[in-house]
DRENSEGU-150012 format. One record per atom (N, C-alpha, C): residue in three letters; x, y, z negated. Coordinates in Angstrom, 1 decimal. Each point is the difference from the previous one (the first is absolute). Example, Ala and Ser with C-alpha at 12.3 -4.5 7.8 and 13.67 -1.06 7.14 Angstrom:
<rec><resn>ala</resn><u>13.2</u><v>-5.7</v><w>-7.8</w></rec>
<rec><resn>ala</resn><u>-0.9</u><v>1.2</v><w>0.0</w></rec>
<rec><resn>ala</resn><u>0.9</u><v>1.2</v><w>0.0</w></rec>
<rec><resn>ser</resn><u>-0.4</u><v>1.1</v><w>0.7</w></rec>
<rec><resn>ser</resn><u>0.9</u><v>1.1</v><w>0.0</w></rec>
<rec><resn>ser</resn><u>-0.8</u><v>1.1</v><w>-0.8</w></rec>
This chain:
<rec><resn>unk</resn><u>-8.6</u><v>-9.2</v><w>30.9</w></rec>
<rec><resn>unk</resn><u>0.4</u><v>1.3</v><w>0.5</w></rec>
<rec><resn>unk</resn><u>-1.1</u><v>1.0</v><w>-0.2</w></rec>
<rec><resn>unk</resn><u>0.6</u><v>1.2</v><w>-0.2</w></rec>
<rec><resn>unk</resn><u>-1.5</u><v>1.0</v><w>-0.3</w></rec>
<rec><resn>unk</resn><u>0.0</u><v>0.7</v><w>1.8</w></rec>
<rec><resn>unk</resn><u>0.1</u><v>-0.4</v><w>0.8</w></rec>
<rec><resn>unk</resn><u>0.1</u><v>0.5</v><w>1.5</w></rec>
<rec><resn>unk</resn><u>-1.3</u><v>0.3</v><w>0.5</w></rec>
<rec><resn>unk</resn><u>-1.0</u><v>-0.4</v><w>-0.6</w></rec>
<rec><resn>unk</resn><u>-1.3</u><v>0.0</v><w>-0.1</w></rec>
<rec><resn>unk</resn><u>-0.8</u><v>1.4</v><w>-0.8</w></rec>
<rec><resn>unk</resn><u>1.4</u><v>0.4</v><w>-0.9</w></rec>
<rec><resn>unk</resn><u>-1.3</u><v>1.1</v><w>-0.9</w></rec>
<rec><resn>unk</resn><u>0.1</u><v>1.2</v><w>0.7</w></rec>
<rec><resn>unk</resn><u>-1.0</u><v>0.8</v><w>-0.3</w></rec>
<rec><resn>unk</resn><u>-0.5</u><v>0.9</v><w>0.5</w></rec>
<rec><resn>unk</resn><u>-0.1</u><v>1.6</v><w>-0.7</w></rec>
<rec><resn>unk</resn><u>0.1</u><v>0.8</v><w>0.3</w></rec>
<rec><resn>unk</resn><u>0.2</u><v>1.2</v><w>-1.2</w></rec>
<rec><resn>unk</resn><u>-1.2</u><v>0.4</v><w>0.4</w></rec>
<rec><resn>unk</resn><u>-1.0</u><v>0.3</v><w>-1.4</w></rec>
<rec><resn>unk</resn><u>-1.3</u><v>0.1</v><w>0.4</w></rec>
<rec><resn>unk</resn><u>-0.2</u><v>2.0</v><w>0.9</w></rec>
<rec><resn>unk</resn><u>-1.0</u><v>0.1</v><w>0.6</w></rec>
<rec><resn>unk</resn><u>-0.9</u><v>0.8</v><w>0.2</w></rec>
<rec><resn>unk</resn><u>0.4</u><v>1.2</v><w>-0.5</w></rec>
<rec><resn>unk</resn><u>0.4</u><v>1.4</v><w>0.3</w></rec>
<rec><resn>unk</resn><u>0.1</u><v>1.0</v><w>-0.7</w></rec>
<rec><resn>unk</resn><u>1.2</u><v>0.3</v><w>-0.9</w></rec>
<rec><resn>unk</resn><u>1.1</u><v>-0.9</v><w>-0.2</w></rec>
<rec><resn>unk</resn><u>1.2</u><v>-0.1</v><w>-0.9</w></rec>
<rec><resn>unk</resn><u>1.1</u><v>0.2</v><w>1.4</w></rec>
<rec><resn>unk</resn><u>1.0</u><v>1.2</v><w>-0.6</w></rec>
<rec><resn>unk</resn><u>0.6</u><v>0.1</v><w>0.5</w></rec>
<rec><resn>unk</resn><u>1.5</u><v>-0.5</v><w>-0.2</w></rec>
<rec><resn>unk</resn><u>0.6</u><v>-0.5</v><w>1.3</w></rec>
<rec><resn>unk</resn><u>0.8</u><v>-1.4</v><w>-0.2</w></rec>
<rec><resn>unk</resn><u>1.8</u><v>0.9</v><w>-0.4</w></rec>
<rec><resn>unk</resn><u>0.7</u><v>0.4</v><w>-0.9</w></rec>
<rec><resn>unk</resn><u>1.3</u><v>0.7</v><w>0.2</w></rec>
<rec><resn>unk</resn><u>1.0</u><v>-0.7</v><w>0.9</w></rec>
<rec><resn>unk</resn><u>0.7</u><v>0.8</v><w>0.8</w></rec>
<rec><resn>unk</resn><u>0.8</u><v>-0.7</v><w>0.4</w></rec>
<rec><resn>unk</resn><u>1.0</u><v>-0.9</v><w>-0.5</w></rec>
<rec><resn>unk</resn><u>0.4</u><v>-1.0</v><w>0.1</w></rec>
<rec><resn>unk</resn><u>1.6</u><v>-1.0</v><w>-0.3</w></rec>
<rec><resn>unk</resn><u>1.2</u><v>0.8</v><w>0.0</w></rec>
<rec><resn>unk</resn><u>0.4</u><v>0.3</v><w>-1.1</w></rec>
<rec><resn>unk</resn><u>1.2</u><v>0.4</v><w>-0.5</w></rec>
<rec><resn>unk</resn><u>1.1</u><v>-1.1</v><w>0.6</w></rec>
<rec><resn>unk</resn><u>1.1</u><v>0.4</v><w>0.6</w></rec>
<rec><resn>unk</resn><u>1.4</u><v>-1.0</v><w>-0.4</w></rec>
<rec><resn>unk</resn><u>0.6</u><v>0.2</v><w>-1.0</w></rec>
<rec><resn>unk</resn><u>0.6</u><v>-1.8</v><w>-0.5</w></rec>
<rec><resn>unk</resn><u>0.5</u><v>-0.6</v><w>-1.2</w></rec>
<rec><resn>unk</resn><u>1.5</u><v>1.0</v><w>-0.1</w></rec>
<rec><resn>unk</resn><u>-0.1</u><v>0.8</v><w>-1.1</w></rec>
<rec><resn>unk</resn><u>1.1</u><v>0.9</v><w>-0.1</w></rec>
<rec><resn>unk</resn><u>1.2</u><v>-1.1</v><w>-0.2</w></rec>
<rec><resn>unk</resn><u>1.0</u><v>0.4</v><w>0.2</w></rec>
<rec><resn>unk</resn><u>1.6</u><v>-0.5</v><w>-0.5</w></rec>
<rec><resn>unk</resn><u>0.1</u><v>-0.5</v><w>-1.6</w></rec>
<rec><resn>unk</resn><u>0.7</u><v>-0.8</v><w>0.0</w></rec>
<rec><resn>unk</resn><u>-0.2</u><v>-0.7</v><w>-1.3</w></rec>
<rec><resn>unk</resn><u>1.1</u><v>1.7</v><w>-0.9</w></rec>
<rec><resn>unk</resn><u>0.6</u><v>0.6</v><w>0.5</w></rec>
<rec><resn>unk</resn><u>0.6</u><v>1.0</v><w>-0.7</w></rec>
<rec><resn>unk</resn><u>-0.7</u><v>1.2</v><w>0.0</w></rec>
<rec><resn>unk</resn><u>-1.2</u><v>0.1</v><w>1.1</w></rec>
<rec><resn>unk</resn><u>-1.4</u><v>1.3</v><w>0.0</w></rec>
<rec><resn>unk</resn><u>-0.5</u><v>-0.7</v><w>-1.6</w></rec>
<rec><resn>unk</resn><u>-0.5</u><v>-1.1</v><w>-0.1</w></rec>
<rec><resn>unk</resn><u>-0.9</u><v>-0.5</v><w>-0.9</w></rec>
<rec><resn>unk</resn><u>0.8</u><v>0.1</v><w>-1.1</w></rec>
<rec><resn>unk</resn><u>1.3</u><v>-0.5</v><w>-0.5</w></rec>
<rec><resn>unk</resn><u>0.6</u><v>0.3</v><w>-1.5</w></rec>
<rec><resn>unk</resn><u>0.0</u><v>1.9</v><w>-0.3</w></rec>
<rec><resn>unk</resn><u>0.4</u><v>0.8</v><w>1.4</w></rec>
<rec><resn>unk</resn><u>-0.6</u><v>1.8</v><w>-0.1</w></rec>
<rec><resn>unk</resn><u>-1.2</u><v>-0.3</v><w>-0.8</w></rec>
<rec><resn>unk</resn><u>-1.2</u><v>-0.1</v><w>1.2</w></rec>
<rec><resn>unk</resn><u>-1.1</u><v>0.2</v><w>-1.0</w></rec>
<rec><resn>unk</resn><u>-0.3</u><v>-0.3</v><w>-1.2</w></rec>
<rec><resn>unk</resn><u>0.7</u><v>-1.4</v><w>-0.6</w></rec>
<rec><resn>unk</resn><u>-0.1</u><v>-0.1</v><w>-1.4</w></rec>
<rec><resn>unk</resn><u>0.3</u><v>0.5</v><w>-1.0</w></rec>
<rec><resn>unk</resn><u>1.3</u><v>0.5</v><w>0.5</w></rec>
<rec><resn>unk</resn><u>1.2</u><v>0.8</v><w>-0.9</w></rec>
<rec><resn>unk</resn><u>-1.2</u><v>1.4</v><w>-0.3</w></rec>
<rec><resn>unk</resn><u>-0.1</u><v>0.2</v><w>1.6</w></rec>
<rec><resn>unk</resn><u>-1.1</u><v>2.0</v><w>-0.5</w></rec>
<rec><resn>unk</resn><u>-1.5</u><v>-0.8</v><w>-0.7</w></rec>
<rec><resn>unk</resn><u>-0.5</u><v>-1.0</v><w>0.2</w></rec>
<rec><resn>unk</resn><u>-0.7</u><v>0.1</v><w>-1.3</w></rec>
<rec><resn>unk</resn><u>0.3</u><v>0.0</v><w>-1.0</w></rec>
<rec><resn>unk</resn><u>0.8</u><v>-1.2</v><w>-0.7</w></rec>
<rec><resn>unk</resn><u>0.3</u><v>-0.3</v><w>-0.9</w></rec>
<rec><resn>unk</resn><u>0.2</u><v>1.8</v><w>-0.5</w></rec>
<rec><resn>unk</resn><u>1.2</u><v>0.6</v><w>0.9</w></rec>
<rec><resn>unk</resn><u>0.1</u><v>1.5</v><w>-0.9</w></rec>
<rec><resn>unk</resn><u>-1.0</u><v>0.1</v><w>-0.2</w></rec>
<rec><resn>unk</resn><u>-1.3</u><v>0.6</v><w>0.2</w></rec>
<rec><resn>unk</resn><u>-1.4</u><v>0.7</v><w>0.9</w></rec>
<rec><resn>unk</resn><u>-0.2</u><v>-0.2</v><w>-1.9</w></rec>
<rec><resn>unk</resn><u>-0.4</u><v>-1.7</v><w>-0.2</w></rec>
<rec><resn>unk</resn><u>-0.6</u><v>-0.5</v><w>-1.1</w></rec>
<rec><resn>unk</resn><u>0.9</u><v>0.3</v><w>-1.3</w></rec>
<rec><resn>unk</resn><u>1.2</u><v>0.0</v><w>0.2</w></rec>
<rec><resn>unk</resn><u>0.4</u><v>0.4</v><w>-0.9</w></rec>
<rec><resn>unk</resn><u>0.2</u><v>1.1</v><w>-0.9</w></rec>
<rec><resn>unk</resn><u>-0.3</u><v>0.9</v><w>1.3</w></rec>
<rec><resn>unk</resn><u>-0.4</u><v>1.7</v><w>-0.3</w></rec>
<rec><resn>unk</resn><u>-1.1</u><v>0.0</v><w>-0.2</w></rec>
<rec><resn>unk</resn><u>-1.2</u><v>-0.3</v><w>0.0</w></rec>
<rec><resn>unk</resn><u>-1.1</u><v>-0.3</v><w>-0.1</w></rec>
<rec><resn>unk</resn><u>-0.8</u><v>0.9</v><w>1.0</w></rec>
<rec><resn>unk</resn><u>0.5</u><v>0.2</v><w>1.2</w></rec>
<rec><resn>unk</resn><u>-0.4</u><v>0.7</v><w>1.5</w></rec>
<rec><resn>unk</resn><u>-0.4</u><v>-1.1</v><w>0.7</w></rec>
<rec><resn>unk</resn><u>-0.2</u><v>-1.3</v><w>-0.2</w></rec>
<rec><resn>unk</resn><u>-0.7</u><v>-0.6</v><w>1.5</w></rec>
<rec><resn>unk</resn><u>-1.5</u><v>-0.3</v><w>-0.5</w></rec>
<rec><resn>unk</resn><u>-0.4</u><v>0.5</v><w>0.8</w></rec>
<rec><resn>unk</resn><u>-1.9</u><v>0.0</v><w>0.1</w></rec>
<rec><resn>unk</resn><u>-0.4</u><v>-0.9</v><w>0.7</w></rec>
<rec><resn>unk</resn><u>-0.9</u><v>-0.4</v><w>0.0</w></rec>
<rec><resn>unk</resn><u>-0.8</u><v>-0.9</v><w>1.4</w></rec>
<rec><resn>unk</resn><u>0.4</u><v>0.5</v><w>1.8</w></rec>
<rec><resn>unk</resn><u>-0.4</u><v>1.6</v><w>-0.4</w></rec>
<rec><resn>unk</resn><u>0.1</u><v>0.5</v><w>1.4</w></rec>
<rec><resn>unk</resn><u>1.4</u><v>-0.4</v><w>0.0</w></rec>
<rec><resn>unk</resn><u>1.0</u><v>0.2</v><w>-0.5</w></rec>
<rec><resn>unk</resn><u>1.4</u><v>0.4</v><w>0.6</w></rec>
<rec><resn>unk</resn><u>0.2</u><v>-1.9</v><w>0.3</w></rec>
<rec><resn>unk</resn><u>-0.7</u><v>-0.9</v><w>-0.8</w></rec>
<rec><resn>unk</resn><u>0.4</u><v>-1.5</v><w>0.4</w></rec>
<rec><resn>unk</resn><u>-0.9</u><v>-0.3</v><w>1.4</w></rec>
<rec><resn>unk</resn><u>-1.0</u><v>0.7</v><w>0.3</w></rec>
<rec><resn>unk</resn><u>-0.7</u><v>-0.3</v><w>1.0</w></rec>
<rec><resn>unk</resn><u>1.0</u><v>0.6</v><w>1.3</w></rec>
<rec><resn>unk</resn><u>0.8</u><v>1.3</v><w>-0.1</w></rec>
<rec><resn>unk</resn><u>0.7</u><v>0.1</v><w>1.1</w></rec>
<rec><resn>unk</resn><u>1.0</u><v>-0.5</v><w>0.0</w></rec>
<rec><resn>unk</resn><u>1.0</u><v>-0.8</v><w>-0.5</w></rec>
<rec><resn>unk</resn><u>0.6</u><v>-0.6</v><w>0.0</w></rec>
<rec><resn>unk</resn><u>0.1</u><v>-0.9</v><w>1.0</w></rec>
<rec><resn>unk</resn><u>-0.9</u><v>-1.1</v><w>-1.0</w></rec>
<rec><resn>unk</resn><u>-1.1</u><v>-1.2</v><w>1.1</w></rec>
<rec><resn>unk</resn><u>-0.3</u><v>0.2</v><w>1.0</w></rec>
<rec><resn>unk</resn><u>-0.8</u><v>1.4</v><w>0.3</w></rec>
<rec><resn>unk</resn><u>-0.6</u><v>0.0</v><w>1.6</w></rec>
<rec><resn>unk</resn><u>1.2</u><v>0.6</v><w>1.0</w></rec>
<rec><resn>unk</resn><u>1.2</u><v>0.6</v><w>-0.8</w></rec>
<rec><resn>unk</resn><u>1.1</u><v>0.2</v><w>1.3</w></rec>
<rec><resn>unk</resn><u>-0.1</u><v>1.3</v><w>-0.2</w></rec>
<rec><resn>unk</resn><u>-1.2</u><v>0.5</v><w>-0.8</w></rec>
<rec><resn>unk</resn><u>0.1</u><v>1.4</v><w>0.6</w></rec>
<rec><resn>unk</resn><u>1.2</u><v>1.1</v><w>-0.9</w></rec>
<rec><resn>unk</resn><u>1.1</u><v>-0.6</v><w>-1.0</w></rec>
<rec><resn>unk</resn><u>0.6</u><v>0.3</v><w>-0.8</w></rec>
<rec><resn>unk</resn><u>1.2</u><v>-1.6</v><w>-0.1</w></rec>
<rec><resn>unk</resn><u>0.9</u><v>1.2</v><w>0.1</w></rec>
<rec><resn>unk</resn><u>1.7</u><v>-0.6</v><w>-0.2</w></rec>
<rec><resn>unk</resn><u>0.7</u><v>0.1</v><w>-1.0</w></rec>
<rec><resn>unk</resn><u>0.7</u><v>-0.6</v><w>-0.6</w></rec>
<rec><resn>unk</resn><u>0.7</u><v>-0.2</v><w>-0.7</w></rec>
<rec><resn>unk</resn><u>1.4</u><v>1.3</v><w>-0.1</w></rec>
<rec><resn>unk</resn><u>0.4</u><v>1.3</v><w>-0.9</w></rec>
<rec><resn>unk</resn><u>0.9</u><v>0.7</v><w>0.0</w></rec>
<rec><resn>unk</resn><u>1.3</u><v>-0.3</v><w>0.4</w></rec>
């Protein structure tokens, strides 16, 4: 078990997201997949995705 580790010194810990809906999760794919298809998804736009801080249209 990793119950033991430790997040070091100075690193800021993000909060735990909840596990979206298995039908939130096929959204978000679908708006990437568009994103990438249009050639509009960047890092930033995959990073808010990921952190919650951006939804799916």
């Amino acid at each position: 078990m990793l119950d033991n580790l430790q997040i070091p010194e100075g690193i800021k810990q993000e909060p735990e997201l909840p596990v979206p809906s298995i039908e939130e999760q096929k959204k978000v794919v679908a708006e990437l997949k568009r994103l990438e298809e249009a050639g509009e998804l960047t890092p930033e736009i995959l990073e808010e995705f990921m952190t919650g801080k951006r939804k799916p249209e």
